[in-house]
C-alpha positions, 0 to 999 in steps of 0.5 A: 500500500502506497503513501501519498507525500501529501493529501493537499492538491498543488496549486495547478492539480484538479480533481476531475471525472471522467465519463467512459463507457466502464463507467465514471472514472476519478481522477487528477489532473495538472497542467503548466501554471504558465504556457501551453502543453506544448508537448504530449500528455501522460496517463498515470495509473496506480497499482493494487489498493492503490490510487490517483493520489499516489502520484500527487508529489509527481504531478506539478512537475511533471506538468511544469515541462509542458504537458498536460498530466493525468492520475487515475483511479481504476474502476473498483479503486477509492473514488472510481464507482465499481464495475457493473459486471465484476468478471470485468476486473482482469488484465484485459477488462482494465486495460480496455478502461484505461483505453476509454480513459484514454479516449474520453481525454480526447488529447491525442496519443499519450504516454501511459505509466502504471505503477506495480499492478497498474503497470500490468494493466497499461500493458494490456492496454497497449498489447490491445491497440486500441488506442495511439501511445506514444510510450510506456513506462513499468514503474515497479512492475514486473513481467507476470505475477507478484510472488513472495510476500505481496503474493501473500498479502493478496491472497489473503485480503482475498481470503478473508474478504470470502467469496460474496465480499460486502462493504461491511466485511472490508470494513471487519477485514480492516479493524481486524487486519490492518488499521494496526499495519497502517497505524504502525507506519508511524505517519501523521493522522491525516495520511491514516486517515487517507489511507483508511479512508481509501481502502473502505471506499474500495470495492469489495469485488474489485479487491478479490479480483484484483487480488486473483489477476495479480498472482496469476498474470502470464508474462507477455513481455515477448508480445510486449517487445514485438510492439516496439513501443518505447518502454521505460523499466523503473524502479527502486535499488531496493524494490520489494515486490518483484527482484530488481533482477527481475526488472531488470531482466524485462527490461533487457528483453524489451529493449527498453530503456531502465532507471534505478532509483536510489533509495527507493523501494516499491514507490519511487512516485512517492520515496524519490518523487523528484528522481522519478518525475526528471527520469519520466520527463527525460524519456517522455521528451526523448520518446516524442518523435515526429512519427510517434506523435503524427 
């Protein structure tokens, strides 16, 4: 579970929804406080129990350079409405509504970044090719499913959460599971809150299923490669979720470019924002090719 650095929207940053056909889909959105956005825009979206406001410290200086950027929620996640038909929450249901987030911006091509299992989905989107993008970047995201301990931690929020999962049971699972996890992070009472607050108002069905597709994902990254789409492979020295070795391997076989982020560990939006956003500019500028962005 990620930590937003702050909850407090920058100067610039609004809070928007956007209408798709998957349904109604909460998000963050920032622009230059000064000039256009000369350059193409960026969809950001989070990975498993996480949300748009993971990439709040990212935001303005990401839209400084002279874009438009956009953090979403998935549909199920904090304040994006759940699905209608729950057998939606897999790899390719997600992907096509990061596709119609995509399409509902109307901006033209874009650069797509998931973070962990939001990095799964984007690449669904793109082996889909429903939509023109420009690039992709894997923020902390591996090839197929999670495994070790945030496998585990999956497979038991789905476990105790039960087959017919309830609001009323997410909110059991977390007095009971992990108000202490969250209180022993020592952050200040609003971030508890935020984070409280975040994991209620998840959907129940979403969380289980989510759960299922991240420890079952297959690795496409040779159908992923054959795209040719620039890829960016980032992720911190000290990642825990999947092996930086493993990351690195990805992105030795996508041929794509790879950013180790110091110090950081399976959040570098939120432990080194300021690395993280200068490495997301430096290859989104690189990637924005006459015929990429035609």
């Amino acid at each position: 579970m990620s930590t937003p650095r702050f909850l407090d929207l920058p100067p610039g940053v609004r809070r928007t929804d956007l209408p798709t056909p998957f349904g109604t889909v909460a998000a963050l959105s920032a622009v230059p406080a000064a000039g256009g956005c000369e350059l193409q825009p960026a969809v950001l979206v989070p990975g498993y129990t996480g949300s748009k406001e993971d990439f709040i410290a990212l935001l303005q200086t990401l839209a400084q350079a002279g874009r438009s950027v956009t953090a979403i929620d998935l549909p199920g996640q904090y304040e994006s409405p759940g699905l209608a038909d729950p057998l939606l929450y897999t790899l390719d249901g997600l992907g096509a509504a990061v596709a119609e987030v995509v399409v509902a911006l109307d901006q033209g091509p874009v650069h797509l970044a998931g973070h962990s299992f939001g990095g799964l989905v984007c690449r669904d989107t793109v082996l889909a090719g429903q939509v023109p993008l420009i690039s992709l970047t894997l923020m902390s995201s591996g090839p197929a499913a999670v495994g070790g301990a945030r496998a585990t931690d999956a497979r038991n929020l789905a476990a105790v959460l039960g087959d017919r999962p309830t609001g009323e049971r997410l909110r059991e699972v977390w007095t009971q599971h992990l108000d202490a996890l969250a209180r022993g992070k020592g952050v200040p009472d609003e971030i508890y809150a935020f984070l409280r607050d975040r994991m209620l108002a998840n959907d129940p069905y979403a969380l289980t299923r989510m759960a299922d597709t991240l420890v079952s994902a297959p690795d496409r990254t040779l159908e992923l490669a054959a795209t040719g789409l620039p890829t960016l492979v980032l992720y911190g020295e000290d990642d825990d979720a999947w092996p930086p070795e493993v990351q690195a391997a990805m992105a030795k076989d996508l041929g794509a470019r790879r950013v180790v982020v110091p110090g950081a560990t399976h959040s570098p939006n939120v432990e080194a924002p300021e690395t993280t956003a200068g490495a997301l500019t430096a290859f989104w500028n690189a990637s924005e090719t006459p015929e990429r962005t035609a």
